[in-house]
N, C-alpha and C positions, 0 to 999 in steps of 0.2 A: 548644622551639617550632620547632627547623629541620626536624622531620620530620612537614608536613603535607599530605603529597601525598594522604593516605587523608584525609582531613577533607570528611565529604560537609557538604552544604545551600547553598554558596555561589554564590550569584548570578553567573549568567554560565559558569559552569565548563563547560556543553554548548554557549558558541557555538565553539567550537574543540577541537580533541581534547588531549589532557590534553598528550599530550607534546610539544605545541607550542609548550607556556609552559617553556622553559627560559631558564636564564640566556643561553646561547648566542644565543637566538631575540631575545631581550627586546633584547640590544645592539645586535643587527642592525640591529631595530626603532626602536630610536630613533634611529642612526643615519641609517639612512633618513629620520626627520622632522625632523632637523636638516639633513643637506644634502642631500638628493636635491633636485636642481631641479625635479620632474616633481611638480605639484600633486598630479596623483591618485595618486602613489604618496606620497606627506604623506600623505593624506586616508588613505590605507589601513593605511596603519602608525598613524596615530593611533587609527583604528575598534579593530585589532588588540589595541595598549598597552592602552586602556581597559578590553577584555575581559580581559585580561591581568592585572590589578591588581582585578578580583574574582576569580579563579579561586581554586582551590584554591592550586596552585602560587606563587601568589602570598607564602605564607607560607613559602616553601622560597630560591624566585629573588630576596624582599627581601632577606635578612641580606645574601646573597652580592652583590648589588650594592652591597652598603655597605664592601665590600671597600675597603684606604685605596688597592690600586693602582687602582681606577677615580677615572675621573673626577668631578666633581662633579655635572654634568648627570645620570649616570648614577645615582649615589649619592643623589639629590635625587627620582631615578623610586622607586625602593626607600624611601625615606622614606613617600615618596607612596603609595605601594600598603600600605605599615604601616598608616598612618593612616585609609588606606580601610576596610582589613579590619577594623581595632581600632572604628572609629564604626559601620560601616554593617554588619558582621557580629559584632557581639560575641556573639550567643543561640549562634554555631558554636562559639567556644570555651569546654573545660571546663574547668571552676572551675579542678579540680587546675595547669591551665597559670599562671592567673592571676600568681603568683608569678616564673616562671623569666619570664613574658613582661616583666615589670614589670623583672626583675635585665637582662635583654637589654639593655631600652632604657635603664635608666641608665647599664651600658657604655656604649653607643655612644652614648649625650651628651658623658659623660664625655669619651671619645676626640675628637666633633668639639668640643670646647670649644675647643680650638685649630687647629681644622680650617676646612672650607666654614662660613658663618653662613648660605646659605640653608638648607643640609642640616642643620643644627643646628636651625634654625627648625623646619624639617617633624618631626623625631623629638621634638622639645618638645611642640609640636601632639599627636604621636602620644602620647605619655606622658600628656599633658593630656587627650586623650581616654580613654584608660586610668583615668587616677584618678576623672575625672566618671562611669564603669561602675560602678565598684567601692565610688564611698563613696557613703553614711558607714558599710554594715555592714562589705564586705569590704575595705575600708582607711579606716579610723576619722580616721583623724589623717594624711594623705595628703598635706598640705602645711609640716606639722612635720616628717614624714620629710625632704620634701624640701629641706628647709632643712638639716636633721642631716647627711642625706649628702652634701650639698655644701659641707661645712664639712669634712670630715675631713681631719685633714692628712696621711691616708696615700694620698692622694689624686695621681698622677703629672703632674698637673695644674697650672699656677701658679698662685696665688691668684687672682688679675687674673682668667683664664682661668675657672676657677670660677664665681667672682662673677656673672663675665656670663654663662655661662651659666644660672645658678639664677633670675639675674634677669629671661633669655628664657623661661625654665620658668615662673616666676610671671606673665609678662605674658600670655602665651596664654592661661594657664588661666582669668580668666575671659569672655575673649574667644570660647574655645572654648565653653563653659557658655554665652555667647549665643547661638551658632547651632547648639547639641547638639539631637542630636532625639530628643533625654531624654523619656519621659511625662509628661504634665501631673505626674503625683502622684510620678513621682520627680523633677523639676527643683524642686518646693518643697523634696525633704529635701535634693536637694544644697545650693541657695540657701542655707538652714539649715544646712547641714554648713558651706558657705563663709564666711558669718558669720564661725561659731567661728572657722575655720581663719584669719580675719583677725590676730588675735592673734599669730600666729606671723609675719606679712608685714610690720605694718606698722613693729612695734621693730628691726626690721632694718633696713626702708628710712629710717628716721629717723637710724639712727647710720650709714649709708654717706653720707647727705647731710649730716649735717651735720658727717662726720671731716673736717679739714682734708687729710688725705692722699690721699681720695679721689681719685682720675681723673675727670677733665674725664667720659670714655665712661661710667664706671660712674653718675656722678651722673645724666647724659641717662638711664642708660637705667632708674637707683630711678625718675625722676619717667615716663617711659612706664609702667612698673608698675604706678604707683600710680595714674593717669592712667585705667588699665584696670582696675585693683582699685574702685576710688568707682561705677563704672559698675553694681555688684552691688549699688549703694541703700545703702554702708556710711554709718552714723549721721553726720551734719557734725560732731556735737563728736568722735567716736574720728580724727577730720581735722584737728584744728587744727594739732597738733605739723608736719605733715607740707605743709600748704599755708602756713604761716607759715614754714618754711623754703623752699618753691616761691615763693614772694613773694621773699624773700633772694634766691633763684637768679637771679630776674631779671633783675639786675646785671652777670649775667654772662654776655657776648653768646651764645655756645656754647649753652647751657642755656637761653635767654632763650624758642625758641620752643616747648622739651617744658614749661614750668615753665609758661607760657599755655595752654595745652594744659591741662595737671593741673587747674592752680587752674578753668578754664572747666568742664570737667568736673568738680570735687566741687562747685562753686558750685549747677552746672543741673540737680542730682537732685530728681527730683520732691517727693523726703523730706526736702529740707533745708530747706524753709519751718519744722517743726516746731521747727529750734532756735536759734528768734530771737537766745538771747544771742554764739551763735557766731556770727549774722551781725552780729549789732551791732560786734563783735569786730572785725571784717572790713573795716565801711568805713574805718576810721582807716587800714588795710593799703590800701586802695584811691585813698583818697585822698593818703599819702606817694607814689604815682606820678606828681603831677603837676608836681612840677619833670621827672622823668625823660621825662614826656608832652612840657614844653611842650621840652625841648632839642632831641628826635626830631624835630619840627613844625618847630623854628629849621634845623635842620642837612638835612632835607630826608630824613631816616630813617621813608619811610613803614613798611616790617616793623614797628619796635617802636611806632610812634603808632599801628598797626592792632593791635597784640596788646593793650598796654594799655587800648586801647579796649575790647576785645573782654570784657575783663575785668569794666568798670564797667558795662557795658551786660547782661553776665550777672548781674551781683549786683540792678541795680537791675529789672532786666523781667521775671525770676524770681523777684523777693523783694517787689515796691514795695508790697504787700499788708500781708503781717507787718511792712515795718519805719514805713508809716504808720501802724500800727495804735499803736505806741511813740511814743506822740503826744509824750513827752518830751522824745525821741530826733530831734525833728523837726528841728531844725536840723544836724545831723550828716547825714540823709537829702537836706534841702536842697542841701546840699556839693554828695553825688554827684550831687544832677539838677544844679549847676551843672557838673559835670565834663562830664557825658556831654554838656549842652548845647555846650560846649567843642570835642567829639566832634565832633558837628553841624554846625558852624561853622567845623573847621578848615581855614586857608587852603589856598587851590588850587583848580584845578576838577577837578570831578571827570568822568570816570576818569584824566585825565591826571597830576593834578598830587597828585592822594592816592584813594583808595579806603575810608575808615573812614568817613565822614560817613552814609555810606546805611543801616552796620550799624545807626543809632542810631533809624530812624526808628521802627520795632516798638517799639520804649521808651515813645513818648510816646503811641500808643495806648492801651499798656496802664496808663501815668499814669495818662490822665483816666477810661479805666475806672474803674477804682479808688476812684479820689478822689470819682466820680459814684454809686458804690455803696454811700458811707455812708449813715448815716443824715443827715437835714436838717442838724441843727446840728453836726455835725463835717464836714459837709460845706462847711457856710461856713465853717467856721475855713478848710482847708483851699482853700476858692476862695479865699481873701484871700491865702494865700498863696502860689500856684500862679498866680490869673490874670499877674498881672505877666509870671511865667515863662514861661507862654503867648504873650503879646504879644510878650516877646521870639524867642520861638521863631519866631513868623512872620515877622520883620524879618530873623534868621539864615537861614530856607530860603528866603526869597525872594532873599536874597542867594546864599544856595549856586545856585539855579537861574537867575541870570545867565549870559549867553554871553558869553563871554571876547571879546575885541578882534577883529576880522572877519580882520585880518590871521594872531592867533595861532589862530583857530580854521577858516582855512583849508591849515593844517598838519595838524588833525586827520585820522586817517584814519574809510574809511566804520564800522570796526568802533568805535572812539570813539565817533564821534556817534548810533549807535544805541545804544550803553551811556548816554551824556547823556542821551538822548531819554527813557529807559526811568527813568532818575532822575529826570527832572522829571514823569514819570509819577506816581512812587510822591510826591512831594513835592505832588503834587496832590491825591494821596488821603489827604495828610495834614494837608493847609490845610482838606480836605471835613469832613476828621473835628473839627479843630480848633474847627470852628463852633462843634460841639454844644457847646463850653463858654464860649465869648466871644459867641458871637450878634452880633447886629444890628451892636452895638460892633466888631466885626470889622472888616465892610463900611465902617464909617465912619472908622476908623483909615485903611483902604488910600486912603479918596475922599480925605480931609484929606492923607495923602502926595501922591498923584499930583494933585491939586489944586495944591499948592504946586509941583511939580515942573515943572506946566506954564504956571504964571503966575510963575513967578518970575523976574524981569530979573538980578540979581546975577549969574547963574553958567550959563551953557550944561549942560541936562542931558547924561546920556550916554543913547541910545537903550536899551541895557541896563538900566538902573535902569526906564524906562520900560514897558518887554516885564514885565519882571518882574511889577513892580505890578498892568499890564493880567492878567497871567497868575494872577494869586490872586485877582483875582475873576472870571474867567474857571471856575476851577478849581470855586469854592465856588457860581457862579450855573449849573453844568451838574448843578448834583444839589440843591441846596437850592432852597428855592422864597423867590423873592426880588420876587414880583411885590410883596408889601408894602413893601420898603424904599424907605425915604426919598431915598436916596443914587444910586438908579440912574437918575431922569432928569438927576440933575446929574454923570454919567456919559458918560451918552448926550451928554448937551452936551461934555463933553470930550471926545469921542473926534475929532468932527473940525479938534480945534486940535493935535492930533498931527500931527507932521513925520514924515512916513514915509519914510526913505529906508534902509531895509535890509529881504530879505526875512523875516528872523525876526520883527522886528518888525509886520510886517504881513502876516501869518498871525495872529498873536497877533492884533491887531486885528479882522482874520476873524473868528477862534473867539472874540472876546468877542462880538463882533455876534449870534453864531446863538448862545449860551446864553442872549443875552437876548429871543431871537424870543418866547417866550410873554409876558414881561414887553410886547412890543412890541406883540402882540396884543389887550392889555389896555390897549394904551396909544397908538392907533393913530395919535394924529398927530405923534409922533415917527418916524415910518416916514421920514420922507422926510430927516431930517436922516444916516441912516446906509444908506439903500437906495443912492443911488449910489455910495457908497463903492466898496460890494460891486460893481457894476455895470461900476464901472471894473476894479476887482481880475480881473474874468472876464477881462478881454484879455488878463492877464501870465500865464504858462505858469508863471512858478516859485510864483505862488500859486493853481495849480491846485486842490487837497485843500483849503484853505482856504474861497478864497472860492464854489467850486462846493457845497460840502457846506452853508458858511450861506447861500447863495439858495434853496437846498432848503429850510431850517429854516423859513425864512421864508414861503416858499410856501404851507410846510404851516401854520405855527402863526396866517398872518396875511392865509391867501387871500382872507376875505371882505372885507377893508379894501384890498387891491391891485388891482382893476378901473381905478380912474383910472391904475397905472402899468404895466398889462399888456402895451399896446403898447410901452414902451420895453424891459420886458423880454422879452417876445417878441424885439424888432428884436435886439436885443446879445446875447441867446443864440443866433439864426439868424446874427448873425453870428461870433462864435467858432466855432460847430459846422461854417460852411461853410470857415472857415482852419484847421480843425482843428490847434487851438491844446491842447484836450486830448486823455490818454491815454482810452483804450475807457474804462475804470470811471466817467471822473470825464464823460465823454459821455451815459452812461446816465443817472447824478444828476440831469446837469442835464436829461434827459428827466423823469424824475421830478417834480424841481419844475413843471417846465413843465404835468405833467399836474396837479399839486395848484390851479396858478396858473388854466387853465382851468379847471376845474370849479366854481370860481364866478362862471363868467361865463353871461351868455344862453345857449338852445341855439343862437342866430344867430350868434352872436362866435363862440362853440367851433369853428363850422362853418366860418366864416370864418377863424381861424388856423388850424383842424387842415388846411385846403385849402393855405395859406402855407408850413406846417411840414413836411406829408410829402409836399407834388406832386415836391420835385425827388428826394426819396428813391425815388419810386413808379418816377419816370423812369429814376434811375440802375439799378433792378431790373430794368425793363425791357431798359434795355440788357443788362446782365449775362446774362441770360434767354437772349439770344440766341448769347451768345458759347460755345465750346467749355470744355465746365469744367477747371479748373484749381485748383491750393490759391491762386493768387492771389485770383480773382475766387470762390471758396469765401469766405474770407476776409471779403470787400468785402461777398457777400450775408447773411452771420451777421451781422457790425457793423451792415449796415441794419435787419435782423429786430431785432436786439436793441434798437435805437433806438423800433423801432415799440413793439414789447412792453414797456420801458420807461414810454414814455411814457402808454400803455392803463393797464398795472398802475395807476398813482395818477390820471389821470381817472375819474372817478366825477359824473356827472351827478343821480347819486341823490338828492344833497346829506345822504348821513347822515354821522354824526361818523365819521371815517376811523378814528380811532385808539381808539375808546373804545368801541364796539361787538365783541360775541362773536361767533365764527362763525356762530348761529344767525342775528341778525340781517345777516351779512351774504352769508348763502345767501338773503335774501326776492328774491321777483322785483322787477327793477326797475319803478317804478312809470311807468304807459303814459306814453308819449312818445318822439320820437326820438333812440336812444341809440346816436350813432356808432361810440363804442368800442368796443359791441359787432358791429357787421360788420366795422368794421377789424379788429379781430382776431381774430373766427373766419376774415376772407379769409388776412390776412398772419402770424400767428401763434397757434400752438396751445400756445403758453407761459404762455399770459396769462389774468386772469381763469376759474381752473380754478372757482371758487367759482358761478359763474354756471352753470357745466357738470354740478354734478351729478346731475340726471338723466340728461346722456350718459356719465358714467365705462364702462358696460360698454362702449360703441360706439370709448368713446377710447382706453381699452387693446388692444380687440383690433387697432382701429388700428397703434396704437404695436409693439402685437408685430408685426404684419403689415412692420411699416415697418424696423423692426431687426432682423429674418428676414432681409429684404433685402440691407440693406447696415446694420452698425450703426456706430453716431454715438453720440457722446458727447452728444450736443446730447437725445435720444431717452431715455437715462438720466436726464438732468438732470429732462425731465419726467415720469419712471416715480418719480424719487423724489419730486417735487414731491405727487404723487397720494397714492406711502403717507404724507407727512406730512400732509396734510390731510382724506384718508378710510378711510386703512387701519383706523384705530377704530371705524368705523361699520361695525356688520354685514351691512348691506344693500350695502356695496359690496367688503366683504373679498373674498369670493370672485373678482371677473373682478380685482380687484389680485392677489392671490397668485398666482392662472395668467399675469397679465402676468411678476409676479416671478420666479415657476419658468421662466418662458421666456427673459427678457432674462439671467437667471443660465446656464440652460443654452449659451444661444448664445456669452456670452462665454466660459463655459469653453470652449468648443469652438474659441473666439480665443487663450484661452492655451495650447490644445494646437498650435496652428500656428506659435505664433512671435506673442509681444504687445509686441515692444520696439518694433513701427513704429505704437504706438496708445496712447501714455501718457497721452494726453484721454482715450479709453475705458475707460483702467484707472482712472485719476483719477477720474474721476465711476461707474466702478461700485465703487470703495470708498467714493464717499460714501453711493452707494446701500445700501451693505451696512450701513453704521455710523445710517443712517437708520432702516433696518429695525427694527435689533436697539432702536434708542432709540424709537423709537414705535410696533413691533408687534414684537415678539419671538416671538411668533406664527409669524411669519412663517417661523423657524428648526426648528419643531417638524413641519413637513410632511416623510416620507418618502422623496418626489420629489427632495426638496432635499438635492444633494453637498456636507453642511457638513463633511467633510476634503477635501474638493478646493478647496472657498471658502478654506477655512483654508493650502491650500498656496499658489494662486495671491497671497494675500493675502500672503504673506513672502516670493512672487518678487517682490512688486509692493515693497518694503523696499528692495530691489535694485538700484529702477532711478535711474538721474542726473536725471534730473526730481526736483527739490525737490516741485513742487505733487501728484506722484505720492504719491513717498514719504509726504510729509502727510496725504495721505488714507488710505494703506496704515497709520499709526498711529493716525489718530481712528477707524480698524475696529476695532484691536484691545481699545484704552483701551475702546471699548463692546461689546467682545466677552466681555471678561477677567471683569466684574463681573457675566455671565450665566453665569459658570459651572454655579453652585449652581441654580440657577432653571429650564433651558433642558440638558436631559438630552443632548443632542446636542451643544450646545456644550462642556457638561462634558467630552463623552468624547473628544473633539477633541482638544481641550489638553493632558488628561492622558494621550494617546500620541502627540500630535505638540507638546507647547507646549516639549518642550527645542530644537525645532529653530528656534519662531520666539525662543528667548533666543539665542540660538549667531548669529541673523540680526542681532537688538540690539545683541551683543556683536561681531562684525564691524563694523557700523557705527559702532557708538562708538569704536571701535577705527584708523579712518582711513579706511573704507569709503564711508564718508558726510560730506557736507560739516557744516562747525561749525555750523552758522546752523539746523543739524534737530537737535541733542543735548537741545532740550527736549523733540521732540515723541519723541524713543527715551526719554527720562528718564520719560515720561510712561507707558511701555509694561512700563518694571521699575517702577514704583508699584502700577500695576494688578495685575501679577504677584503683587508680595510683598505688596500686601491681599484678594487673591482668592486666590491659589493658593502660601501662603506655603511650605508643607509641602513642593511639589513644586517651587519656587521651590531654596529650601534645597538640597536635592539637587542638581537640576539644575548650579547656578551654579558650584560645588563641581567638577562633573565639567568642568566646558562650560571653567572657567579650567586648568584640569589643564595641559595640552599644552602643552610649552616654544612661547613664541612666538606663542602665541594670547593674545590679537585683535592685539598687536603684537612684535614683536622687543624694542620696548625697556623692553619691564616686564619686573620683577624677580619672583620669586612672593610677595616681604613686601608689593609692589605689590597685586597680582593680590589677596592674601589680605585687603588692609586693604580694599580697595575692596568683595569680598563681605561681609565682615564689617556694614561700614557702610552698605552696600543691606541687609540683613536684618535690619537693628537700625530702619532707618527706616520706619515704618508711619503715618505720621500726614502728615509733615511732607512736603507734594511738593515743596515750595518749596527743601527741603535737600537731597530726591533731584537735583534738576535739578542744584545747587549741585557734588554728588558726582561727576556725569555727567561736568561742564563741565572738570571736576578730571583725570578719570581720562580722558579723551579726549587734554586736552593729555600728559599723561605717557605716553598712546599714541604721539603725532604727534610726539614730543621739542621739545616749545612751551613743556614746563614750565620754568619760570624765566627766559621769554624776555621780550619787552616786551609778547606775544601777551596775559599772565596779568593782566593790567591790566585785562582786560576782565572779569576773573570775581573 
């Protein structure tokens, strides 16, 4: 195989002249991308290697860099370019090679078995790709070989040395069989081939783990094998021998995280439900770990109370189907829901103080699934014996969602407390869920707690136990309908016998108040026992989002009953808005409500407050008007407009039901009478009320183009997009939108060809414009006119930029870009000649380029990839990690390669891609194993 310079058909071989790929060139070359300081001489040496390693020459200049005087680096390029040529060029070579090509590379395993182990790794890979070519006609038995030949003792090799290698030969291989881009109809006979070939893998790995003489490394690295072997769907009972020794390993700190690992992976195969009695088998092994659970927990060893966790939480939310079905077996099943409840409940807060509690919360949705899915009367059996378990489940996560002592949880840092925050999120959507099987009884368990808690003289509550309480019915009355319960006016009567003296606490008091606005609505003369609550709350600045968002709820749900306290809230929001005591957002809200709070009042009263509310606005405008513009008083006149426009948007004089009315009915003309809102804001704003305007959209557009020809604004997009979402579907007004669209697009690219770093609002809102498009007219994308490979480039400069709020809209482009591949011929052909460069953009970012706080919305962006464009995905990712030192210095290529591996494995699951992201970023940043990883 060293004389393939004459070998035509491979890919690449005419972007350079033949004789430029030599070994000579090739070192220089990386050379150059290892230390040249000079970026774009990097950049060019890497363009170069790339071509370099499909060329022809490529199978001449590998052996010889595998030379043992070169370096590693080097030796590990030569691996790389094998592996290239044997996956992605196997149709070049002839049969007859197949043989010497296959004796090559067991040499030079052989040799590095006690050499580099990354170089080891890639010529594994390479082999590994070799044999998935060739079997099961042209090598039958491919993994028996591989066993025979690395067992021979005439081998110059030491045993040890061997071993581990044989045992990196077997773990790739079916890892590589996952990302091979085998034909459909030959990856079932390899599958099939593999099967068999199990047989020869796993009596092996059984007697290396369980020989007493074994090496601590060699046992690590049987259970990664095997770990990687179960992932090909192998049957659970051909797994017992092999995870009941991985249970054993356990014990043994070394081994403790690949033996969690194994056991998680054979447990979570989609095919293991089928062999109930192996899992019955299994809990008895699951539940022996809870002395070992509860020591970890005592001693403050969160790793192992997260691995064993990990464990009982895979057997039971993967299996709790088949093994209540062994209705016999029920009290054994009972165990593990008490364990994982355990899980749930372990002391600490969380993220600080333990991290396994959150893993467990997906369990107990999929419980009551389950248990809800029987038929009637095994259904009761099983309520009878799960409610209990229920009821305690709520009293645990309400506990887990306690704020620790004010003093310890002003130690926390900000990245903490948005991890907290984000947990008591998910423990909300799991008290929501819980309802469905406690009902009513829920609601009245929490009133009877927090009842006693606030009448009771014996014992000074804690504020904490209190937030708590208010916060599960907070949780369960923002999505269930709770205007029937019994419990909620003697609720409302408690709430204002609460001592409020911490802001957690009263927020929570807030957000219970506005999930029960509609309850209030129906219940109107309790209004007044929790309206000044809120009223006070406006003045304090830390319960800003709070209490501004439930005076909105209220407004809205309980306008028609608020007349007699209009003026008091009129007065107390003119006067927080004139101390501006809040931030813009929560300014607008409370225009909001104010417009809901009006609109059922007289056309006299309206007239009369709207004259109170926007005279000193009109004046302040005035002023501004005059002065010489500036970004200041820019500034000053957006916040006033936005106040006006706000406040229009939800006055509606109409008096039809705001919320519950289709667009047709809310395009009727208003019904005759004088309707302020409407000349205030055609005078002060052309953001507002489009729905009233559409007979003028042709006049508005051409406007809007006229006006962003001019000078463009970001403010101009916002309402170019506001239009396609609300009549781009309508064929009577697609046309003068699409000529606005082709123009506001044209114009900005003509901004990213001058320089767009001094306009990241502009860039901002034209990717939300773009992401609007494609989600509500994708139409839009199919016009001629339209530069979609220049939208697509500026769209991955815009990736680029240190604006968060940029970036984020530069990813919700792409997420609705990716999934119109197939649909949308333009977009298709886009991606599939320019989409490796917006991965290489992803992969930068992830990489350190980008700040942590956006790894979901890049995580979001390889999702979409690898379920729309998985084929091209696979390839790409493969090339794009290639390059010593891309996306960081301090990844390894078993780094680099696990992380591809396990984005092309994951197609379902975004929730795990994000998980993957957050992982492989720190290990970018060198965060991995710091105090950073607490947070993921």
């Amino acid at each position: 195989m060293e004389r393939r310079e004459e070998q035509p058909g491979a890919a690449g071989a005419g972007a350079a002249p033949a004789l430029d790929f030599t070994v000579e060139n090739v070192e220089k070359a990386l050379h150059q991308l290892y230390y040249d300081p000079n970026i774009e001489n990097k950049n060019l040496a890497q363009k170069w290697l790339m071509q370099a390693q499909v060329s022809p020459q490529a199978w001449h200049f590998s052996w010889q860099l595998l030379q043992p005087d070169k370096v590693p680096e080097i030796q590990y390029f030569g691996a790389s370019a094998l592996h290239i040529k044997i996956s992605r060029y196997w149709s070049d070579i002839p049969t007859d090679q197949y043989e010497t090509l296959k004796a090559q590379l067991f040499t030079q395993i052989t040799h590095f078995a006690s050499g580099s182990k990354i170089v080891l790794t890639r010529l594994c890979v390479a082999l590994a790709s070799l044999a998935l070519s060739m079997m099961p006609d042209a090598w039958p038995c491919a993994v028996a070989d591989m066993v025979r030949l690395f067992q021979a003792e005439d081998s110059p090799v030491d045993g040890q040395g061997r071993c581990l290698a044989l045992l990196e030969l077997l773990t790739v291989l079916p890892e590589e069989f996952q990302t091979s881009r085998l034909p459909q109809y030959r990856k079932g006979l390899v599958r099939a081939s593999l099967a068999v070939e199990c047989g020869a893998v796993f009596p092996l790995l059984e007697q290396l783990l369980q020989q007493p003489s074994s090496p601590s490394c060699v046992r690590q690295k049987v259970l990664k094998c095997f770990s990687s072997w179960v992932q090909l769907e192998v049957p659970l009972q051909d797994c017992e021998a092999l995870i009941q020794a991985a249970f054993a390993a356990l014990q043994d700190s070394e081994l403790f995280d690949s033996s969690v690992e194994a056991i998680v992976n054979a447990i979570s195969q989609p095919d293991a439900q089928r062999y109930v009695n192996t899992l019955l088998k299994l809990i008895p092994l699951v539940l022996g770990l809870q002395d070992q659970l509860r020591q970890a927990v005592q001693n403050g060893d969160m790793e192992t109370s997260h691995g064993i966790c990990r464990i009982a939480v895979a057997l039971g939310e993967n299996h709790s189907r088949a093994l209540l079905d062994q209705v016999e077996h029920w009290q054994s099943f009972l165990a593990l829901v008490n364990m994982i409840m355990f899980c749930t409940g372990i002391p600490g807060h969380y993220p600080v103080n333990e991290t396994t509690s959150s893993l467990t919360l997906t369990f107990w949705y999929t419980l009551q699934d389950d248990i809800l899915s029987f038929e009637a009367e095994k259904q009761a059996v099983y309520q009878q014996v799960y409610r209990p378990v229920y009821f305690q489940l709520v009293d645990v996560l309400l506990h887990k969602a306690q704020f620790p002592s004010d003093e310890e949880y002003g130690f926390w840092s900000s990245d903490e407390k948005e991890q907290f925050r984000i947990y008591r999120v998910d423990i909300s959507d799991t008290l929501m869920y819980v309802y469905e099987m406690l009902g009513a009884e829920l609601l009245s368990n929490l009133y009877d707690k927090l009842g006693r808690l606030l009448t009771s003289s014996e014992e000074p509550y804690s504020w904490q136990h209190t937030e708590a309480l208010l916060y599960g019915f907070q949780s369960i009355a923002e999505t269930i309908d709770v205007n029937y319960s019994d419990v909620v006016p003697g609720l409302i009567g408690l709430i204002p016998r609460i001592s409020i003296s911490n802001v957690q606490l009263a927020d929570t008091v807030m957000f219970t108040i506005g999930a029960l606005s509609e309850w209030l609505a129906d219940h109107p003369v309790m209004i007044n026992s929790v309206l000044p609550l809120v009223l006070h709350a406006l003045g304090n600045p830390e319960l800003s989002v709070s209490s501004v968002s439930t005076l909105k709820k209220i407004c809205r749900e309980c306008k028609y009953d608020l007349p007699p306290y209009a003026a008091n809230i009129v007065a107390v929001s003119q006067d927080v808005l004139m101390k501006q005591i809040h931030k813009t957002s929560q300014c607008m809200w409370l225009m909001q409500a104010l417009g809901f709070l009006l609109s059922a009042l007289q056309v006299e009263e309206i007239l009369k407050n709207l004259h109170s509310l926007i005279s000193p606005y009109i004046q302040q405008l005035e002023k501004l008007a005059e002065e010489i513009p500036n970004p200041s008083n820019k500034l000053a006149i957006v916040h006033i407009l936005g106040l006006l426009s706000n406040l229009f948007t939800t006055l509606d004089v109409s008096h039809h039901e705001d919320d519950h009315e289709g667009p047709e009915l809310r395009k009727l003309p208003v019904p005759q009478g004088p309707n302020p809102a409407v000349c205030a804001i055609f005078e002060k704003s052309v953001k507002t009320l489009l729905d009233d305007f559409a007979p003028m959209v042709p006049q508005l557009c051409e406007m809007l183009g006229r006006m962003y020809s001019t000078i463009p604004q970001a403010s101009a997009l916002d309402l170019t997009r506001q239009l396609v979402h609300i009549f781009a579907h309508e064929p009577a007004h697609f046309p003068p939108i699409e000529a606005l669209f082709l123009l506001v697009t044209s114009v900005t690219l003509t901004l990213f060809q001058q320089g767009p770093r001094d306009h990241p609002d502009i860039v901002d809102s034209f990717m939300q414009l773009l992401a609007q498009a494609l989600k509500r007219k994708p139409d839009l994308f199919l016009c001629e006119r339209l530069d979609v490979k220049a939208v697509f480039h500026c769209a991955v400069l815009a990736l680029k930029f240190p604006e968060a709020p940029t970036v984020k809209a530069s990813c919700g482009f792409f997420t609705e870009l990716l999934p119109r591949c197939g649909e949308v011929e333009p977009v298709g052909k886009v991606v599939q000649e320019d989409g490796r460069m917006l991965l290489v953009a992803v992969l930068e970012a992830i990489g350190g380029q980008a700040s942590r706080s956006l790894m979901d919305c890049f995580a979001d962006i390889l999702f979409a990839l690898n379920k729309h464009c998985f084929s091209l995905l696979s390839m790409w990712i493969k090339e794009a990690l290639q390059p010593p030192g891309f996306p960081s210095a301090r990844l390894s290529p078993e780094q680099k390669d696990t992380f591809s591996q396990q984005i092309l494995r994951e197609r379902v699951n975004k929730r795990r891609v994000k998980e993957m992201v957050k992982e492989f970023t720190l290990l970018c940043r060198g965060l991995h194993g710091t105090d950073y990883t607490a947070d993921y």
